[in-house]
N, C-alpha and C positions, 0 to 999 in steps of 0.2 A: 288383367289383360286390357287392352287396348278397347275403346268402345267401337262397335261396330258402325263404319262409316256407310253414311248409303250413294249409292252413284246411280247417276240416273241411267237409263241404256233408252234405246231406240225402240221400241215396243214393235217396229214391223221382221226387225233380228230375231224375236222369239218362235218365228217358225221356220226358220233356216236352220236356227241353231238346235232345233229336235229333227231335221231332216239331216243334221250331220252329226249327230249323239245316233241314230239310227244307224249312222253307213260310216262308222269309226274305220280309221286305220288300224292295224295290227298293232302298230306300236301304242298307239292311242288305248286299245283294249289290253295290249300288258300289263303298262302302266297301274290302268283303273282298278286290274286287278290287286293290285298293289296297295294302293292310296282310300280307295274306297272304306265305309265304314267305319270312318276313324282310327281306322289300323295307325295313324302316326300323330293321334290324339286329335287331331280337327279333320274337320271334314269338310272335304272337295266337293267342287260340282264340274260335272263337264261341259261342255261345249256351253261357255254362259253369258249371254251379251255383257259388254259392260260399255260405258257410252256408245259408240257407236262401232264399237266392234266386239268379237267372239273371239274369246280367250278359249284353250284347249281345257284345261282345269283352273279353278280361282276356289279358293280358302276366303270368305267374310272376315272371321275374325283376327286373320293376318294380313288378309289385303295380300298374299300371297300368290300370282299368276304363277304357271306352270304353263309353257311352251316347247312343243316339241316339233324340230327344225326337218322338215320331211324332204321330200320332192317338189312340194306344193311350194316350199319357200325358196328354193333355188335360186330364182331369180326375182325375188323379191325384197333381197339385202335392202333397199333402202324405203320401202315402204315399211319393212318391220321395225326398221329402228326409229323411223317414223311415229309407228303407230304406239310402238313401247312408250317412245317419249311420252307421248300423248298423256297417255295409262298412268304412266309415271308422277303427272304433273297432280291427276287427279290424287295420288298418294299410293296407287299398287305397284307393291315391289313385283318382282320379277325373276326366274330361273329359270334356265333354256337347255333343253337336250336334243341332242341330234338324234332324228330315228334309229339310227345303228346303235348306238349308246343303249337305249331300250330296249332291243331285241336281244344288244351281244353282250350286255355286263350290266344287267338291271340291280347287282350288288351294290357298285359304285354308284350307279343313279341315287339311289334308296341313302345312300352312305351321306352323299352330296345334298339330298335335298331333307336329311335329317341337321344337317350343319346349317344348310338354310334357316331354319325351322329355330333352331337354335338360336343363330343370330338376333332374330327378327322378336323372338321370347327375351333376349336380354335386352335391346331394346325399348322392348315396352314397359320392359320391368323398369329402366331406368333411363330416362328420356336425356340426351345429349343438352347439356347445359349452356343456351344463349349465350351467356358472354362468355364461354371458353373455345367457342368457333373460329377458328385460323389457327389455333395454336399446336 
């Protein structure tokens, strides 16, 4: 596996983001119940600064975010793709579900974010080779 990269966060986000691990949404605590304990071999954290913002769940050793698209995001379409990019530059991939998705069909969730998981494992297993890029 991949070496675990470290990213700096904001150290005054560390008490926001245990006052929002405390007052989870419902989908947010489906989820956890799911993902937690390394039920799908690595293990999550929730609500976890990473530079200057709070990712809903994030995996270290995949650099894996897990985002789930509530109410709260509604109308924040361009601040999230924003803040993704951001996230993204620093090297965390990304997987996003809409709250309904978690409540109504947490099968396919699970299914999807096992594919993710996958992905990101052959990957690391075998790094995309420099001069075969455009092709």
């Amino acid at each position: 596996m991949a070496q675990n990269i470290i990213i700096p966060y904001n150290r005054k986000l560390k008490q926001y983001a245990r006052y929002l691990r405390k007052n989870s949404t419902l989908s947010e605590v489906l989820l956890w119940q799911q993902i937690k304990k390394k039920t799908l071999g690595y293990e999550f954290h929730r609500q976890l600064p990473i530079d200057e913002f709070i990712v809903d769940f994030y995996c270290h050793e995949l650099m894996l975010a897990i985002e789930i698209d509530g109410n709260s995001h509604e109308y924040k379409y361009d601040y999230d793709i924003f803040r993704q990019g951001k996230l993204e530059r620093l090297g965390v991939r990304f997987i996003r579900f809409d709250d309904i998705e978690i409540k109504k069909d947490m099968n396919n969730v699970l299914r999807a974010l096992e594919q993710r998981i996958s992905e990101i494992e052959i990957t690391q297993q075998h790094p995309p080779n420099p001069l075969q890029r455009g092709n």
